[in-house]
N, C-alpha and C positions, 0 to 999 in steps of 0.2 A: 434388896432392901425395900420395906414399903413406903408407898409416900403420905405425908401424915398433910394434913389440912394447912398448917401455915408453912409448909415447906415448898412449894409454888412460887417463887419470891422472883421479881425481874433482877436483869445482870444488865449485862450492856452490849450482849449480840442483838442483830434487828431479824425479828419475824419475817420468814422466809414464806411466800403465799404458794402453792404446786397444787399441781392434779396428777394422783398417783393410783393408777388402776381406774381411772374414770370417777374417782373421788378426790373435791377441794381439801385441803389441808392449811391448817398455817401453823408452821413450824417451829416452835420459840427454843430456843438454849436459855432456860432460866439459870436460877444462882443454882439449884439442883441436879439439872439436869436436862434432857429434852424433851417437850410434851405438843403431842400434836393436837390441834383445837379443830373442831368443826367449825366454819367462818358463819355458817348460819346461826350456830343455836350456842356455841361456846362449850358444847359438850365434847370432852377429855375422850380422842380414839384411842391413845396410848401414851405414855409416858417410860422413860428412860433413865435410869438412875445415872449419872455422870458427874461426878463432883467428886474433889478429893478430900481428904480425911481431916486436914487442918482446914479450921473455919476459915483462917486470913485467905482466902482464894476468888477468885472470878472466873464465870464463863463468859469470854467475849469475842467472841469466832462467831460470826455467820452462819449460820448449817449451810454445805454445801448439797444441793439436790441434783441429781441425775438420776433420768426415769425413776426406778423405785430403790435408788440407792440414796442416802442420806450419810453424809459425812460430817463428823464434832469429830472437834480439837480442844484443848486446853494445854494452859503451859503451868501448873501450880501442884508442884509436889507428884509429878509423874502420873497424874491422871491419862496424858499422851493421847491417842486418837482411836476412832471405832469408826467403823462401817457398818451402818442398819440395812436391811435389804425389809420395806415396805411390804407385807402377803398381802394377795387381793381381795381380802373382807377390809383392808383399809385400820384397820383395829387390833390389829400385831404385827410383829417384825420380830424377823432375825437378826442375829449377829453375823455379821459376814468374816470380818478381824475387827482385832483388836491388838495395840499397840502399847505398852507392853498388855503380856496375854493377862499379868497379875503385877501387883503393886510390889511386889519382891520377887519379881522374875529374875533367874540368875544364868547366867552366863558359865555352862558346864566347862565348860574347858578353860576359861581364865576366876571362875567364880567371883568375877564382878555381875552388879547389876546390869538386865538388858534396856540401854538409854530407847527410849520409844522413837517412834522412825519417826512422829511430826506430834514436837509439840509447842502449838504455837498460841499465841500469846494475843493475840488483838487483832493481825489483819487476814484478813478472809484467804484461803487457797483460790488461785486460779485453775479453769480444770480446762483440758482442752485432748482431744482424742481417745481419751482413757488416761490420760495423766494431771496430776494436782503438781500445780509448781507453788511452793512457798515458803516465805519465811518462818523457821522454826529457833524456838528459844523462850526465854521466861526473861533474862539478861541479861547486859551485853557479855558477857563472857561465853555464854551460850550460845549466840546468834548463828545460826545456820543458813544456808540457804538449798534446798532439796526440791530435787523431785521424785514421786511418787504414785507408782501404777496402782490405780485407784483401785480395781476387784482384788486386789493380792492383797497392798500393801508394803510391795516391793521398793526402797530403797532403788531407785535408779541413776542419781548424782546423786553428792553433798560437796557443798564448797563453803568452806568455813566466811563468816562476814564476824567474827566478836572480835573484842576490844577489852583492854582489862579495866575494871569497873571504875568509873570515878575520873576517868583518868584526862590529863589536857596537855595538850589539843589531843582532838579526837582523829585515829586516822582514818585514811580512805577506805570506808569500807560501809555496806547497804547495814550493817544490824540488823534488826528487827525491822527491815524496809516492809515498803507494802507496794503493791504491784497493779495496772491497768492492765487488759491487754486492747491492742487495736492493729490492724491493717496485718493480722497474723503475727506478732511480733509482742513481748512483754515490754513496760516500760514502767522501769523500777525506779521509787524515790526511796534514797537510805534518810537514816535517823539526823545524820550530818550534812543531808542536802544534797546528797551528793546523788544525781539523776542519770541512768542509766539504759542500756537497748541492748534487750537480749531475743535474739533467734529461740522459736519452741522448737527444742530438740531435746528428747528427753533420753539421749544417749551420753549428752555432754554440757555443763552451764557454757553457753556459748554468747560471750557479751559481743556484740559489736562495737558501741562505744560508749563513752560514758564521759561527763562537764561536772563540774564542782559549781554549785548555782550559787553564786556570790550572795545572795540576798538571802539566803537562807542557811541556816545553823543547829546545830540540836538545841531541841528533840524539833523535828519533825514529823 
């Protein structure tokens, strides 16, 4: 699809700055889509169409950068996630995957929908050795929590974190958490405050331990 003039619109991911092929980039996730800016001149090297089909939606993911790979998510109506892989005129990209491949991708053998391997809703994927660990869902009956081998797109855990919608008290569980990492180690806050320490091992979610932080409650 082409992009028409007022369709450029900000969302509420934050511009991502990289040098990719020896060329600066800044990398926006607007309400449309992805568009890479020249930080000199503001001159458009490429743009991405990424946005789902019902207006009520947002893109609010981060782009995640490694070398000339570029990784968008959303969580709204199965838009799901892509992998751009950056050429080095700076000024096109490929597709690497894409998560579902089509907006009615179907499931031969059960002929349900295929659910996308990460669609996540607000807080940024952490990437570490070749892997994205993060919380995926739109929510809370969705909330996932996944990891993800970044060049494939492979499904490497899922451990459910949802809760049925509305619902009180909330149980113990990350939702739609968002994630630091430090000293090699993930350290996960859930929606209900509930603080958490997981090993990166992206064979198995592997919590070590996890506190309910008194002073804290949903939404977090």
């Amino acid at each position: 699809m082409g992009w028409q003039k007022g369709w450029k619109q900000a969302s509420y991911a934050t511009p991502v700055a990289a040098t990719i092929h020896g060329r600066r980039h800044i990398l926006c996730l607007m309400r449309q889509g992805l568009v890479s800016l020249d930080p000199r001149t503001g001159e458009v090297n490429f743009s991405r169409w990424f946005c789902s089909t019902v207006n009520e939606s947002v893109n609010a993911v981060t782009p995640v950068v490694i070398d000339d790979l570029v990784f968008i998510s959303a969580a709204y109506y199965r838009v799901g996630s892509a992998l751009l892989r950056v050429k080095p005129d700076g000024r096109s990209f490929e597709e690497v995957w894409r998560s579902p491949r089509e907006l009615r991708e179907m499931d031969a053998k059960t002929g349900d929908l295929v659910p996308p391997v990460l669609e996540i809703h607000w807080s940024t994927p952490l990437y570490h050795d070749g892997y994205l660990y993060a919380f995926s869902g739109r929510n809370e009956p969705d909330a996932r929590f996944r990891c993800v081998e970044l060049k494939t797109g492979k499904l490497m855990w899922d451990r459910e974190e949802s809760w049925p919608a509305h619902s009180t008290p909330q149980p113990k569980v990350y939702g739609r958490g968002s994630m630091i990492m430090a000293d090699g180690k993930l350290i996960a806050l859930g929606e209900n405050g509930l603080l958490g320490l997981f090993k990166l091992n992206p064979d198995r979610a592997e919590e070590m331990t996890r506190v309910q932080v008194p002073q804290l409650h949903y939404p977090c």
